[in-house]
N, C-alpha and C positions, 0 to 999 in steps of 0.2 A: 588782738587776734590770737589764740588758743594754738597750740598744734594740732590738735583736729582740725580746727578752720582750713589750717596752709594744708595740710593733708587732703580735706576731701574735693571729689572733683578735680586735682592739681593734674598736671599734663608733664608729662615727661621729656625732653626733646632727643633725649640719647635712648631708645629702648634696646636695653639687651638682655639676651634670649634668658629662661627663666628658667631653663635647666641645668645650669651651675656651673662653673668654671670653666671657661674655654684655655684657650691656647694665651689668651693675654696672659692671663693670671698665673704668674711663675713669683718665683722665690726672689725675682730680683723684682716684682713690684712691692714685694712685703718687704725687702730690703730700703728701697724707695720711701715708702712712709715710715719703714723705722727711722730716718736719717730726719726725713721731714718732721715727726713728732719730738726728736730731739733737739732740732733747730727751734722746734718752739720752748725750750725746757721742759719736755716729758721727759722720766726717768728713760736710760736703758733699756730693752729688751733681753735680759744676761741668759734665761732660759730657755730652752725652747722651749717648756709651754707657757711664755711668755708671747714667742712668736706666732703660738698655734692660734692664743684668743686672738691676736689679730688678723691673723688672717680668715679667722674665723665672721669674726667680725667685718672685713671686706665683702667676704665674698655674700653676710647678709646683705651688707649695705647695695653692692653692686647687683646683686641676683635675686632679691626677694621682689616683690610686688609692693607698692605703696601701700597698699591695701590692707598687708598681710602683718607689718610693722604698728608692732605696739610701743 
């Protein structure tokens, strides 16, 4: 099964709203998966724009449309 397969038609059970960042998304949930990506052995985050792509990267993950991810 392809990533488009799992992708198309797929059903979401958490929908949240698609205008971008709410009140969850604070600097201690990017602190959270900094600590989680290092428990897995990711390097560090020493930069902040190290910290920006990821939270960059969150806030696609969590706020883009299934649809809209390439």
């Amino acid at each position: 099964m392809s990533n488009t397969d799992l992708r198309s038609g797929a059903e979401r059970n958490h929908q949240l709203p698609h205008a971008g960042p709410g009140a969850r998304f604070t600097e201690s949930l990017v602190n959270s998966m900094t600590a989680v990506l290092i428990g897995y052995g990711y390097l560090r985050l020493s930069t902040s724009a190290d910290r920006a792509v990821l939270a960059s990267a969150l806030v696609a993950f969590l706020y883009n449309p299934l649809e809209n991810r390439t």
